[in-house]
N, C-alpha and C positions, 0 to 999 in steps of 0.2 A: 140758540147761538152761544150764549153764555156756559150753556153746559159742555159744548162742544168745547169750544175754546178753554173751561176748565179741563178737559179730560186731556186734551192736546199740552197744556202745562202738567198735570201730572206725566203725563206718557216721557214726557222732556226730563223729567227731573228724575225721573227712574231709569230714565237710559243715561244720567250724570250722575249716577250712585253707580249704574253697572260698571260704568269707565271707571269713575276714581274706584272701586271695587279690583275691578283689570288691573288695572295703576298700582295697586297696594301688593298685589299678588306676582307682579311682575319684579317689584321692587323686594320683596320676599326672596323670589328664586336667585334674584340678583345676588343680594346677601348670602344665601347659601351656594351658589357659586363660587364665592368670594372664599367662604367660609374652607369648602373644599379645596379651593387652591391654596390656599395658607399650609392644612393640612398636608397637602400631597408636596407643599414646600419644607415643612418641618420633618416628615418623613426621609425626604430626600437628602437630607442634611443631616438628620440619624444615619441614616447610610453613608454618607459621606464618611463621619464623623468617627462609625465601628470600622469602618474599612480603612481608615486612617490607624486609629490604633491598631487596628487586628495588624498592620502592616510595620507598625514601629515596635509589635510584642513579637515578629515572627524577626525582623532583623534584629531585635535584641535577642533575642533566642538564636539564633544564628550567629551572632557576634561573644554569645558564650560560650558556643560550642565550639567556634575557631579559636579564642581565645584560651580554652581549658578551664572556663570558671571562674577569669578574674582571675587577677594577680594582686593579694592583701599584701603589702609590706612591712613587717615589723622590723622598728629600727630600733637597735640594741645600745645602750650604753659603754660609754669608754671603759675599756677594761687595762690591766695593766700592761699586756703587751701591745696595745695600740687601737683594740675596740672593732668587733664588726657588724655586719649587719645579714639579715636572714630575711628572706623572701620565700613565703609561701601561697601557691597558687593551686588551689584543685587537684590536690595527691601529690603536687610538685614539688621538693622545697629543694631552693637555689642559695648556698651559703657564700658571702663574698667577704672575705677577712679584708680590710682596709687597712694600709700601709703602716708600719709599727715605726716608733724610730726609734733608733739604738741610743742610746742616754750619751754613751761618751764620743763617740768621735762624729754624729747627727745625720747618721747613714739610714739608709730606709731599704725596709722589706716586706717585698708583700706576696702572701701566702698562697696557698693551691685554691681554687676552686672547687667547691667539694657540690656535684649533680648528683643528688637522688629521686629517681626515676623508678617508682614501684618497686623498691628494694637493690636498683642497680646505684651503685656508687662507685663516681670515673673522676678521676683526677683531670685536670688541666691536660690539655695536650696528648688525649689518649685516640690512637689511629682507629681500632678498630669499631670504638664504640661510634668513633663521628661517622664512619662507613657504614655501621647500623642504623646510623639513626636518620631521620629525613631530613629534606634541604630546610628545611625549618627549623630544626633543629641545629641545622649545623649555620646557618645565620645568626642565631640568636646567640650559639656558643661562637660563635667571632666576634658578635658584638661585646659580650661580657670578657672576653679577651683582652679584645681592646680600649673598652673603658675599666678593666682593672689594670692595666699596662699605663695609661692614663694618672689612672687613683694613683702608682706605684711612683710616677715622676712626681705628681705636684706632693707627694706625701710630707715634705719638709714646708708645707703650709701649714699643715695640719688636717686634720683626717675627717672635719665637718666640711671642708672643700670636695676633697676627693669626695666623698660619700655623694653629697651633692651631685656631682657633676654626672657621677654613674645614675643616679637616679634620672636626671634628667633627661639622658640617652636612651634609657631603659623606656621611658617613657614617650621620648618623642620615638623612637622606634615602633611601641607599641601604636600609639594613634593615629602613624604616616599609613602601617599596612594593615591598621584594622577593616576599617570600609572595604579597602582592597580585596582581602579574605572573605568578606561578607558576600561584596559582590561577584568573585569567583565563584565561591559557594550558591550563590544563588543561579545563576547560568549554568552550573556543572547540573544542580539540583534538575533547572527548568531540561534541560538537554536528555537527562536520562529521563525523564516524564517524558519527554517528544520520543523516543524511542523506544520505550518499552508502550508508547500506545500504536505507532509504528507497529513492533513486533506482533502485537495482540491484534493489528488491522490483517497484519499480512495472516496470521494463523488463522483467523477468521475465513480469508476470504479461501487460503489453502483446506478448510474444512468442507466450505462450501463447494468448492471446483470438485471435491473428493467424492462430495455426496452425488452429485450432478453425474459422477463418471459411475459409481456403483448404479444411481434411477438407471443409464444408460444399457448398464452393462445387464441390469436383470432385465428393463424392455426389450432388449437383444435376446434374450437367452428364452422369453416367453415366447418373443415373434419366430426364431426358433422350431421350438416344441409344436 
């Protein structure tokens, strides 16, 4: 009886090592469960995270191409007839003389506009070149129109106003319709993608209809013979 009842306590105490056993192995898979989710979280987040940049490197790349490269400004020192200033941007370079004033009687004059455009240079007020050139073009030269028409009145403040002022036009101009351009560009972008896989769906399927009609046409021509 004694032996019995020892073997029935071992028997017990090895089925309480197989459990806690079970127990530690369960608790194991548990932790690498865990482990793998963390994983397939931080993964998820690297994607996030490339597809977040890759998406703010394609609209800055997009926002350079509408823009021309940036617009650097170099501002030039007073000079004796009154001082100007020069903006150049990606092959562009835009000259705005700022208002001079005459010494004796404290009159003010402000000079031509001088656009050079890959070797074209157009004075203020020229019809044909604004006819050539696109509505963007011809915006941008009304705005510098009229913030040098602008610069030309306050000129008897002095000529770090006016300069001022045209900058800041120049500027609030530039980043009311930059996004704008971005996101036109980008829906003209998506739009020709949506049509030219259109076109390549229909040529496809016009291939396919072609080949169906030739199977057809030599099956005919065998049954035929």
């Amino acid at each position: 009886m004694l032996l019995l009842l020892l073997l029935l306590l071992l028997l017990l105490l090895l089925l309480l090592l197989l459990l806690l056993l079970l127990l530690l192995l369960l608790l194991l898979l548990l932790l690498l469960l865990l482990l793998l989710l963390l994983l397939l979280l931080l993964l998820l987040l690297m994607e996030d995270t490339l597809a977040m940049r890759q998406m703010i490197a394609s609209i800055s790349r997009l926002a350079n191409e509408t823009s021309g490269g940036g617009d650097d400004d170099d501002e030039g020192g007073d000079r004796g007839d009154g001082g100007g200033r020069t903006q150049q941007s990606g092959g562009r370079t835009r000259r705005t003389s700022t208002s001079s004033i005459a010494g004796a009687n404290g009159g003010s004059t402000s000079q031509h506009h001088l656009h050079h455009h890959g070797g074209v240079t157009a004075t203020r007020g020229d019809p044909p070149l604004a006819r050539r050139g696109s509505a963007q073009f011809r915006r941008r030269q009304h705005l510098l129109t009229r913030t040098s028409s602008t610069a030309g009145q306050r000129g008897h403040h002095g000529s770090s106003g006016s300069s001022g002022g045209s900058d800041r036009a120049v500027l609030a101009y530039a980043s009311d319709g930059l996004f704008a351009r971005v996101m036109q560009r980008g829906q003209r972008i998506t739009a020709e993608a949506e049509a030219a896989e259109k076109a390549e769906r229909a040529r496809a399927q016009r291939q396919h209809s072609l080949r169906r009609l030739s199977r057809r046409q030599s099956l005919a021509r065998v049954s035929q013979r």
